[in-house]
C-alpha positions in Angstrom: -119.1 33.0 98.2 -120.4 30.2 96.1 -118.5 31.6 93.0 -115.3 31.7 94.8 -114.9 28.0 95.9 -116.7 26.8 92.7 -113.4 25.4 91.1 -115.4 25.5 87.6 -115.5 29.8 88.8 -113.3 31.1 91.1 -112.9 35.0 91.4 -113.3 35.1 87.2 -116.9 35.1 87.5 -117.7 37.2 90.7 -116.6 40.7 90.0 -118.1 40.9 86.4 -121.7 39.5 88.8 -121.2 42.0 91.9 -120.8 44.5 89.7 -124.0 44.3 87.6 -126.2 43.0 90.2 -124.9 46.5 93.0 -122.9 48.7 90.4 -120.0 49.1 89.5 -119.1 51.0 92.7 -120.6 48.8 95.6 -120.0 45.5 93.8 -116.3 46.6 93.6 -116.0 47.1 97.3 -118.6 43.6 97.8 -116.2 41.9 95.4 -112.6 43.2 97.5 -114.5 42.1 100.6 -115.0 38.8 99.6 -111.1 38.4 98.2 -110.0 39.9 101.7 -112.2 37.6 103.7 -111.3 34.3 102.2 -107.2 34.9 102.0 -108.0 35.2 105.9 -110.0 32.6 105.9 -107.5 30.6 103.7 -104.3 32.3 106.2 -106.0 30.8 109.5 -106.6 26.8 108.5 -103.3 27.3 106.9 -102.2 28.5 110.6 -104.2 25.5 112.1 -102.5 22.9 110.0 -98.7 24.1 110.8 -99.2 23.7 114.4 -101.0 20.5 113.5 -98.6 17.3 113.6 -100.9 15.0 112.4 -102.1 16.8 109.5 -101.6 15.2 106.2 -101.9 18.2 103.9 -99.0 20.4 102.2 -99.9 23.8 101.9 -98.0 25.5 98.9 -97.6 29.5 98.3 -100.2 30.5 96.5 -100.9 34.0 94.8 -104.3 35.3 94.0 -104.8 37.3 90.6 -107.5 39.4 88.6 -107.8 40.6 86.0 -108.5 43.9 85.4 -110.8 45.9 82.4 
């Protein structure tokens, strides 16, 4: 999870380390886990700020890629 909100990291770095540290098979399904849970996690506060009128922040559209190979 660490490797995710490093902004130095992102996603870049955590597949290629799930995947040597479980396998290629388990640290594929640890690595879609953790891109699944953190676009919901990233889908609720941007839930909480709409309904908030005091909020200050602008949430853009964002799109999350990887690379594959």
């Amino acid at each position: 999870m660490a490797s995710a909100l490093d902004p130095r990291e992102k996603f870049e770095y955590m597949e290629d380390a799930l995947r040597t540290i479980y396998g290629d098979e388990k640290g594929k399904h640890l690595f879609d886990s953790v891109k699944i849970f953190m676009s919901e996690l990233f889908e609720e506060y941007k839930k909480k700020l709409q309904h908030d009128p005091n909020s200050s922040l602008i949430i853009q559209p964002t799109s999350v890629s990887t690379s594959e190979g």
